[in-house]
The first five atom37 places (N, CA, C, CB, O) and aatype in JSON, in Angstrom:
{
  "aatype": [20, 20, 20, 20, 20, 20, 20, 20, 20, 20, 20, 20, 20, 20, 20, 20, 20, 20, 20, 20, 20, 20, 20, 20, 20, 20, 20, 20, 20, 20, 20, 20, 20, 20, 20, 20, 20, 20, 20, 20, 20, 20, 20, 20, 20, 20, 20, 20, 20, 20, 20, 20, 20, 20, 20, 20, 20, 20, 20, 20, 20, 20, 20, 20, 20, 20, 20, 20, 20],
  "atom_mask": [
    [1, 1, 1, 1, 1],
    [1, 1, 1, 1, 1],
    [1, 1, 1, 1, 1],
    [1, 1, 1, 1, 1],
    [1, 1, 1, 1, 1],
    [1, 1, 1, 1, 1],
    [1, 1, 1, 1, 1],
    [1, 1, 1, 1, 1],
    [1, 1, 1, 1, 1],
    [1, 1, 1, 1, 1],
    [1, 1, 1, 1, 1],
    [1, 1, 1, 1, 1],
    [1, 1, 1, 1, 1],
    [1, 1, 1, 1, 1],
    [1, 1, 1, 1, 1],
    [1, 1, 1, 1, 1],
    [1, 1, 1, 1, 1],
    [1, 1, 1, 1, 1],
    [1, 1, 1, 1, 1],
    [1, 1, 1, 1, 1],
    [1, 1, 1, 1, 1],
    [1, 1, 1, 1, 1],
    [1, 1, 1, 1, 1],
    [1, 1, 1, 1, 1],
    [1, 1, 1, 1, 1],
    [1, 1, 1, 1, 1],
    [1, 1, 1, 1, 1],
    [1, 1, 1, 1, 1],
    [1, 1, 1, 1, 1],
    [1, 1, 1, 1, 1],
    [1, 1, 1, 1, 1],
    [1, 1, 1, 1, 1],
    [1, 1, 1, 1, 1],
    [1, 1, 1, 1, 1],
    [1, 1, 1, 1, 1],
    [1, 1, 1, 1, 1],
    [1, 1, 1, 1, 1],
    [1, 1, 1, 1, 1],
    [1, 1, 1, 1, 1],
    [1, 1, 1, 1, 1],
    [1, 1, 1, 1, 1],
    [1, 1, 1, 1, 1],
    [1, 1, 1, 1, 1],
    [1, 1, 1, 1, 1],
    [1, 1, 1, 1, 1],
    [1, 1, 1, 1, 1],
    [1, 1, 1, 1, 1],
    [1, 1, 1, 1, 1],
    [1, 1, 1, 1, 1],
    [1, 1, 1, 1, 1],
    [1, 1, 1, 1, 1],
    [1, 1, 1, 1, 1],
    [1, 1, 1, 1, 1],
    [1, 1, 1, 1, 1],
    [1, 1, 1, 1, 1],
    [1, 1, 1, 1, 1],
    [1, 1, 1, 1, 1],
    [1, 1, 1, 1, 1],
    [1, 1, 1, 1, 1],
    [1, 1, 1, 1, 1],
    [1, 1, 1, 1, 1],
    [1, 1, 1, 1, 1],
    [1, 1, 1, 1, 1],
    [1, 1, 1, 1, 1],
    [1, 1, 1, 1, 1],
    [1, 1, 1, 1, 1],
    [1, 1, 1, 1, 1],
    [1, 1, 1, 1, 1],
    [1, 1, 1, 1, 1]
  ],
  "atom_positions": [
    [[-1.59, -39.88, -77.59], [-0.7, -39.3, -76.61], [0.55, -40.17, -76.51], [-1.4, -39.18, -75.24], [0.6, -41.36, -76.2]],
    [[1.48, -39.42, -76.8], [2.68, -40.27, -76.33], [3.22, -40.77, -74.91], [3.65, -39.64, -76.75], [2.51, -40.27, -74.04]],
    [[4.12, -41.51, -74.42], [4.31, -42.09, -73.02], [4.75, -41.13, -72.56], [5.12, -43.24, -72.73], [4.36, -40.97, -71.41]],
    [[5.89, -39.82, -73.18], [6.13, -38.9, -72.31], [5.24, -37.91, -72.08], [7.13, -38.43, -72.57], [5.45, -37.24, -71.07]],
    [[4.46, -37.7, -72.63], [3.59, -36.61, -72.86], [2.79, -36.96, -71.25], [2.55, -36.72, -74.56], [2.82, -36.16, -70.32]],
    [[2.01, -38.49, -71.19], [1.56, -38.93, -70.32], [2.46, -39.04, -68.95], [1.12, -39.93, -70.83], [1.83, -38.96, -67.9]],
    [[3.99, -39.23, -68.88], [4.44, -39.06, -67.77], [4.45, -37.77, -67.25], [5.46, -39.54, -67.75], [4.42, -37.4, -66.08]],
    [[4.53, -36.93, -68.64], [4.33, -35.48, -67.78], [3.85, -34.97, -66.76], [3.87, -34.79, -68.19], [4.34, -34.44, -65.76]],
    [[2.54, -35.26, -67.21], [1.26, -34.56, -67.08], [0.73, -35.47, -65.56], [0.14, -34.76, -68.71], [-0.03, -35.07, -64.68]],
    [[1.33, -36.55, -65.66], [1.07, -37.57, -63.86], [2.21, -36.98, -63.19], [1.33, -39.77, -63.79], [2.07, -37.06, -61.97]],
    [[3.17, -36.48, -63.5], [4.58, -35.39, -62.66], [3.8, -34.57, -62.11], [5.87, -34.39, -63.65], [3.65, -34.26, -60.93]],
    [[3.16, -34.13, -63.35], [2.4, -32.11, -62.69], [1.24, -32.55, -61.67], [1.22, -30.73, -64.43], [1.21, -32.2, -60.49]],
    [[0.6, -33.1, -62.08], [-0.75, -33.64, -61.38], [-0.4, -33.93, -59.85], [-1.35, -35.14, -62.15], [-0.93, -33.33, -58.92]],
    [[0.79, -35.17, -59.69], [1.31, -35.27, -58.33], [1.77, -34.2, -57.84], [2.22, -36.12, -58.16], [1.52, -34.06, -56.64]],
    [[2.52, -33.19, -58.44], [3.52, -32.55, -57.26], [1.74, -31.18, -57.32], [6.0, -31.74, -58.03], [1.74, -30.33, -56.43]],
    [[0.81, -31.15, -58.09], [0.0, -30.35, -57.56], [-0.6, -30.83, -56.42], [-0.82, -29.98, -58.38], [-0.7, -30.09, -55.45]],
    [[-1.14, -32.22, -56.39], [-1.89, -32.43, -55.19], [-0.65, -32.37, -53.87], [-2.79, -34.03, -55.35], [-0.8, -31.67, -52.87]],
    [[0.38, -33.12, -54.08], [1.21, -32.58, -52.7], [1.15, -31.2, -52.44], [2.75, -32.86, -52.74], [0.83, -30.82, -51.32]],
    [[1.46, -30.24, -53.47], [1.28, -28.97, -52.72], [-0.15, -28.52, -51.98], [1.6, -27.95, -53.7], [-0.18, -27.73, -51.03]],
    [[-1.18, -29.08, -52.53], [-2.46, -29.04, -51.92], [-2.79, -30.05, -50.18], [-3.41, -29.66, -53.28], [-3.54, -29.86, -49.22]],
    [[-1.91, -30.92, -50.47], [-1.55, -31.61, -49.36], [-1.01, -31.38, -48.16], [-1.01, -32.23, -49.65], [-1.6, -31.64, -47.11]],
    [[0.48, -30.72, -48.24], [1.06, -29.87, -47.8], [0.16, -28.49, -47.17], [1.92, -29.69, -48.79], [0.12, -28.19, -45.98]],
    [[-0.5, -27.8, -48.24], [-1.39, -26.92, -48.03], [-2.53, -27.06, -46.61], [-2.02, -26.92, -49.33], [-2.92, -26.22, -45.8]],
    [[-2.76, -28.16, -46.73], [-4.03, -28.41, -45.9], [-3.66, -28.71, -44.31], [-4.88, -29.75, -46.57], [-4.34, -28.54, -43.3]],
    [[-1.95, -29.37, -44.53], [-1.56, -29.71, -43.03], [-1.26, -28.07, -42.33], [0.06, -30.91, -42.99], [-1.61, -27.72, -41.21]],
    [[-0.47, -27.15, -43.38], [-0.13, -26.29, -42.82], [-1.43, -25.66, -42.17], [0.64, -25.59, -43.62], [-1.24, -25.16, -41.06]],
    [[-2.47, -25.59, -42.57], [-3.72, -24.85, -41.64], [-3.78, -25.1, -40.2], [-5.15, -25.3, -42.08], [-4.89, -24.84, -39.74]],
    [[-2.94, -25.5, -39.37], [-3.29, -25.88, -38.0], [-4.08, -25.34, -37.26], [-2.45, -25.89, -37.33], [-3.91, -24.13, -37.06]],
    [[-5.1, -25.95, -36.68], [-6.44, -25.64, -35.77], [-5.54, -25.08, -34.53], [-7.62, -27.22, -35.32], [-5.48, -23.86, -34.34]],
    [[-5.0, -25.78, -33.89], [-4.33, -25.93, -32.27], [-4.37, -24.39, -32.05], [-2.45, -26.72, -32.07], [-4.99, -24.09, -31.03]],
    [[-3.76, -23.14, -32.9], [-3.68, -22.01, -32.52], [-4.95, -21.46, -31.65], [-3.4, -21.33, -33.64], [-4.8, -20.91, -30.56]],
    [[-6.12, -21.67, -32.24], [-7.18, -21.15, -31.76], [-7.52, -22.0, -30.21], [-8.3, -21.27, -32.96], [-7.76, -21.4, -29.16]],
    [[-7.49, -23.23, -30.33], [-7.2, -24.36, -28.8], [-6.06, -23.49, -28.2], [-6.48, -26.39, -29.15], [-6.45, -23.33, -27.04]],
    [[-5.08, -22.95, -28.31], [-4.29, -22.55, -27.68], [-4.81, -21.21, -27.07], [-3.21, -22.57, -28.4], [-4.53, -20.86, -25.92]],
    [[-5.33, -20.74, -27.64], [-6.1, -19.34, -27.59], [-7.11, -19.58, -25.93], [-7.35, -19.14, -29.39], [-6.97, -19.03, -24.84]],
    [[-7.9, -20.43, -26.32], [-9.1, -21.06, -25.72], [-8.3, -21.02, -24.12], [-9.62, -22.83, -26.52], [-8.46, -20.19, -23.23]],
    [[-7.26, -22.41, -24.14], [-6.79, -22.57, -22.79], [-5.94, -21.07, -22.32], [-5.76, -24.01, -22.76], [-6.23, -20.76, -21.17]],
    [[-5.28, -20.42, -22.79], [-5.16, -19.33, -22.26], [-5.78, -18.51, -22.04], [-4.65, -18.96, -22.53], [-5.33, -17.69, -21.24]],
    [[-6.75, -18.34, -22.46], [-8.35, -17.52, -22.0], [-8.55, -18.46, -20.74], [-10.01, -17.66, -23.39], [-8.28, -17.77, -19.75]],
    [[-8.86, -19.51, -20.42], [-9.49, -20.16, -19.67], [-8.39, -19.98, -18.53], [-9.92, -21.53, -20.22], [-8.89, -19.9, -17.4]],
    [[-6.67, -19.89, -18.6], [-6.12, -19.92, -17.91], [-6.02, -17.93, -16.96], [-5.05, -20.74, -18.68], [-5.74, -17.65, -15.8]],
    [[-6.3, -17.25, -17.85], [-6.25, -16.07, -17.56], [-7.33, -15.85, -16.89], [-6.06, -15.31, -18.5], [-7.06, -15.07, -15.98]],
    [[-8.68, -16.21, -16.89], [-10.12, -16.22, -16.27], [-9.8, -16.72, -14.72], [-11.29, -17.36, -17.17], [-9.93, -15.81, -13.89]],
    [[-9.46, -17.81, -14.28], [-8.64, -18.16, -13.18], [-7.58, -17.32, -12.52], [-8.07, -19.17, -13.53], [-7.66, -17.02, -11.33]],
    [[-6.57, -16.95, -13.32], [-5.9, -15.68, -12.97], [-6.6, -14.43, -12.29], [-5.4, -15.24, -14.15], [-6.23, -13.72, -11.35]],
    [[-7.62, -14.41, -13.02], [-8.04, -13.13, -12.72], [-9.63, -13.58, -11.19], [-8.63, -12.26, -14.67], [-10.02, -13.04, -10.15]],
    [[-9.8, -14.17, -11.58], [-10.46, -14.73, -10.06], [-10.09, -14.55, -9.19], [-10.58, -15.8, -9.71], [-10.7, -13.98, -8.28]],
    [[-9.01, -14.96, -9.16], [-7.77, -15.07, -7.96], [-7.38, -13.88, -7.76], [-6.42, -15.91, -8.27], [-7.72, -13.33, -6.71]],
    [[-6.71, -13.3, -8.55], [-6.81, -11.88, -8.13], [-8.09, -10.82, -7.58], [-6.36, -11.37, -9.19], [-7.96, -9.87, -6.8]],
    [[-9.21, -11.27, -8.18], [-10.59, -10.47, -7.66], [-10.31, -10.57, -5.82], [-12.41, -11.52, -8.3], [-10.02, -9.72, -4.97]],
    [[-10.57, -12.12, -5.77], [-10.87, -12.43, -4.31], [-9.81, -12.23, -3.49], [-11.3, -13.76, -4.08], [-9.84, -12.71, -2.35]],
    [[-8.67, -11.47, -3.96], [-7.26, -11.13, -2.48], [-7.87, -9.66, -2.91], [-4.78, -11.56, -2.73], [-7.99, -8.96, -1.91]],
    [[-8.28, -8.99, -4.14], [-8.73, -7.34, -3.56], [-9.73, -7.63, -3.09], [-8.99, -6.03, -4.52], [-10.19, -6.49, -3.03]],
    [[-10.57, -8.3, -2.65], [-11.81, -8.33, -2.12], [-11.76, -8.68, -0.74], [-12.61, -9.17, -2.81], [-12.68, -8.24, -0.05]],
    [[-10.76, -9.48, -0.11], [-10.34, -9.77, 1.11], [-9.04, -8.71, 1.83], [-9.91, -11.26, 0.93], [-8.75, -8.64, 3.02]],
    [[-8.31, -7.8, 0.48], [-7.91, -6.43, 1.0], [-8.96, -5.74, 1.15], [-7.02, -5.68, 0.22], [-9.23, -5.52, 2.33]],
    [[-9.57, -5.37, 0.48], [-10.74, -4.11, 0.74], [-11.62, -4.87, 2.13], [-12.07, -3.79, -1.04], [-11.96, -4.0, 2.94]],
    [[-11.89, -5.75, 2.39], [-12.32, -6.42, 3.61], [-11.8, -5.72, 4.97], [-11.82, -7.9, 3.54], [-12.42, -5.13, 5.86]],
    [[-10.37, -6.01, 4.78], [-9.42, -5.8, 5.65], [-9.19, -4.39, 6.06], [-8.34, -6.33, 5.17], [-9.13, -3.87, 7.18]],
    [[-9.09, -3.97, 5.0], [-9.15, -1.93, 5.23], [-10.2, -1.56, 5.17], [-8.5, -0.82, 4.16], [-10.28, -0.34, 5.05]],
    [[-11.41, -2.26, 5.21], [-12.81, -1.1, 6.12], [-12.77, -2.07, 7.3], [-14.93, -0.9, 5.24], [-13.58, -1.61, 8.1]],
    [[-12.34, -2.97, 7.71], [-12.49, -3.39, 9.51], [-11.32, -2.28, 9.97], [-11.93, -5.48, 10.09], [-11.91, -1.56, 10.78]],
    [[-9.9, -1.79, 9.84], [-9.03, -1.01, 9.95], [-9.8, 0.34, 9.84], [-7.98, -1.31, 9.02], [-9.31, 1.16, 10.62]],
    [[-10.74, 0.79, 9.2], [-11.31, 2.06, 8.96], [-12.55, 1.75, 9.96], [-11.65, 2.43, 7.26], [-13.02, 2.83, 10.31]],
    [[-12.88, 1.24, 10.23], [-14.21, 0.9, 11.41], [-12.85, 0.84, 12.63], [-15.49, -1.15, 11.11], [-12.86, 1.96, 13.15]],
    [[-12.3, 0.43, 12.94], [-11.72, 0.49, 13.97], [-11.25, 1.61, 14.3], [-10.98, -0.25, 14.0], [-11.35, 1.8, 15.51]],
    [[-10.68, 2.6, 13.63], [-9.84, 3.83, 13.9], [-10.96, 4.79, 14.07], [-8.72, 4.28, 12.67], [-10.69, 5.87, 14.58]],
    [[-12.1, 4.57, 13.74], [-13.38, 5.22, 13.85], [-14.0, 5.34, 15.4], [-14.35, 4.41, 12.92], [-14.53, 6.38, 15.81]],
    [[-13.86, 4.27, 16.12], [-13.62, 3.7, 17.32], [-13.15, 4.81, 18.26], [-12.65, 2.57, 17.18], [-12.87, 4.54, 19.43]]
  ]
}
């Protein structure tokens, strides 16, 4: 093998594993973590909202018991 033949072929070899390198950072996990806390943040959301219709509907059958009166 000649020296260029051999520099070649360590050129191709490197810029393959960087692209494989490159490759592997671009996969980012965080999307799905991001996913997660906004689920978790919307679950809370929606709690909160349950328990003010639940303390309206409270409120309008004491108003409907009263007018009953």
């Amino acid at each position: 093998m000649t020296a260029e033949l051999l520099v070649r072929r360590s050129a191709l070899a490197m810029a393959f594993a960087g692209l494989l390198v490159a490759g592997a950072y671009a996969q980012d996990p965080t999307p799905q973590q991001q996913d997660v806390q906004g689920d978790k943040k919307d679950i809370r959301q929606d709690k909160q909202d349950l328990a003010k219709d639940r303390a309206d509907r409270n409120a309008d059958q004491r108003d409907i018991n009263k007018d009953k009166r």
